[in-house]
C-alpha positions as CSV (number, residue, x, y, z in Angstrom):
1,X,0.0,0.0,0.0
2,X,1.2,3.3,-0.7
3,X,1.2,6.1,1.9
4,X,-0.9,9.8,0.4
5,X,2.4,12.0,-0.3
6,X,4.3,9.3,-2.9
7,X,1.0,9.7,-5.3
8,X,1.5,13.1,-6.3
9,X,5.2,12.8,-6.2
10,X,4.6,9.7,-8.8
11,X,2.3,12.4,-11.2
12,X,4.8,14.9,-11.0
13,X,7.7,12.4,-12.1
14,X,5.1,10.5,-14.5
15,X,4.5,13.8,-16.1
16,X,8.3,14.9,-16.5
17,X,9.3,11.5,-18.1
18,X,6.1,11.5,-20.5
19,X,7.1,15.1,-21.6
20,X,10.4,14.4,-22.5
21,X,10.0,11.7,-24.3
22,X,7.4,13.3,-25.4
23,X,9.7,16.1,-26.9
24,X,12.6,13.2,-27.8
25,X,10.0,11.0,-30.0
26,X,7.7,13.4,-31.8
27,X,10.2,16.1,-31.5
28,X,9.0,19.4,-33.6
29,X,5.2,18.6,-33.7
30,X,5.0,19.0,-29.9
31,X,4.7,22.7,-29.9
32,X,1.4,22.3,-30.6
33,X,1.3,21.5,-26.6
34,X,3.8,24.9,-26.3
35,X,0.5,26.9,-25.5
36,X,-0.8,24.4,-22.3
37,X,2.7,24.5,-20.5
38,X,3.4,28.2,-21.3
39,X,-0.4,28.4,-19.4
40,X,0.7,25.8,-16.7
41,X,4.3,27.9,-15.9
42,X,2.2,31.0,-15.7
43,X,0.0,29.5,-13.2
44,X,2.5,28.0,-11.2
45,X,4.0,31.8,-11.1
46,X,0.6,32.9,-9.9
47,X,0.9,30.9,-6.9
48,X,4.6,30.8,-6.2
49,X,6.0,34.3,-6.4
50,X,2.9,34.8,-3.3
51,X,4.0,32.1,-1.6
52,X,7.9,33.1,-1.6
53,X,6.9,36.6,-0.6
54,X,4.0,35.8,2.3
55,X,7.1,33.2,3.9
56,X,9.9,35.6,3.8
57,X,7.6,38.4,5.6
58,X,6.7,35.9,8.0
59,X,10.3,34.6,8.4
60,X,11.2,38.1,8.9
61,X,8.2,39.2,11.3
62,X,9.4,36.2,13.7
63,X,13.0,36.4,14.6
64,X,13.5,38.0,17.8
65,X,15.0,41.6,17.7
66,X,18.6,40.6,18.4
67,X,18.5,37.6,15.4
68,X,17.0,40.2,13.4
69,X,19.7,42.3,14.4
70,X,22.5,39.8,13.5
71,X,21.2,39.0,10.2
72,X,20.8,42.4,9.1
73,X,24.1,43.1,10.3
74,X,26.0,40.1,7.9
75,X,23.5,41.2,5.0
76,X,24.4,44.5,5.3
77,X,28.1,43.4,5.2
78,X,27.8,41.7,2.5
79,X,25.7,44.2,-0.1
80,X,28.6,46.5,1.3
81,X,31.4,44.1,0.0
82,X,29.7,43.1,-3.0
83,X,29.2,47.2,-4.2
84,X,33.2,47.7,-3.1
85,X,34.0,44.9,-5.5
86,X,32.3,46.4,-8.3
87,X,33.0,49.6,-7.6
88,X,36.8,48.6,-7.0
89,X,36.1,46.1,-10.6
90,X,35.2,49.6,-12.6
91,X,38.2,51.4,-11.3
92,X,40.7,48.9,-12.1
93,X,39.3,47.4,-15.5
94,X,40.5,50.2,-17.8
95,X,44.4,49.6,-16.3
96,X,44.2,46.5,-18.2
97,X,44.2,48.0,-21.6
98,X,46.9,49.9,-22.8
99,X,47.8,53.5,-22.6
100,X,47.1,55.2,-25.8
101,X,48.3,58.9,-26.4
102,X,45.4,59.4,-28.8
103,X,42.5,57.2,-31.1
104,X,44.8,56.4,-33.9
105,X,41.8,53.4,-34.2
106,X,39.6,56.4,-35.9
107,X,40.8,59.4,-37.4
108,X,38.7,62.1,-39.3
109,X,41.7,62.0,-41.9
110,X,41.0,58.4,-42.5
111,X,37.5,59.6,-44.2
112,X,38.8,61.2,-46.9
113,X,36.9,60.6,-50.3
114,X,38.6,57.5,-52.4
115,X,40.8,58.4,-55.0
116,X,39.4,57.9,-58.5
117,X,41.4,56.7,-61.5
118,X,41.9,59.8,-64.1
119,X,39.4,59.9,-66.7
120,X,40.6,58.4,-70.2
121,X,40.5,60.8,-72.8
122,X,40.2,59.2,-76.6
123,X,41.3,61.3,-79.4
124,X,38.9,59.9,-81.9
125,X,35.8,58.0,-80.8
126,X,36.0,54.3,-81.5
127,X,32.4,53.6,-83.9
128,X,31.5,49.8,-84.2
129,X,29.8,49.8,-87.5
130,X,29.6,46.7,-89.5
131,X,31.2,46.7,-92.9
């Protein structure tokens, strides 16, 4: 016999097998389904992103005053080290490249109209009649 909880973890693994082989047999003409499970993902935002938010307010609404203190503390430590590294990342990124006195990459002079060959001049014009 088989306790309540293993029967939904059985449809949810029944469901990810059959989709993928699903997707590995008919291949292409599955995204005719592409519709339900963009639906189904959409839903399952619906109800998560709540969730997530109601449990970390309530995680946050229970700690005492000196773990909520403590924590607080380390995360503000941490945002603080994370913005010096980027900060300190910005600064030191353009050492890397090379010191150049000016943009000889792109220069106004380089955009000069192209030189065109010197026109031909013929002293008698060349007539292709038939004879």
């Amino acid at each position: 016999m088989t306790s309540k909880g293993h029967g939904s973890s059985r449809h949810l693994a029944l469901g990810i097998v059959s989709g993928i082989g699903l997707r590995l047999f008919i291949g292409e003409l599955a995204a005719v389904f592409a519709w339900v499970a963009e639906g189904y993902l959409q839903l399952l935002h619906m109800t998560v992103l709540p969730y997530v938010t109601v449990s970390l307010v309530w995680g946050l609404g229970s700690l005492s005053s000196r773990e909520a203190k403590l924590l607080f503390t380390r995360v503000g430590a941490v945002v603080q080290l994370l913005w010096t590294l980027a900060l300190l990342l910005l600064f030191f990124i353009p050492l890397a490249y090379p010191d150049w006195e000016s943009a000889s990459f792109f220069s106004t002079s380089l955009l000069k109209p192209p030189e065109l060959p010197e026109p031909v001049y013929l002293r008698e014009p060349v007539s292709r009649s038939r004879q």
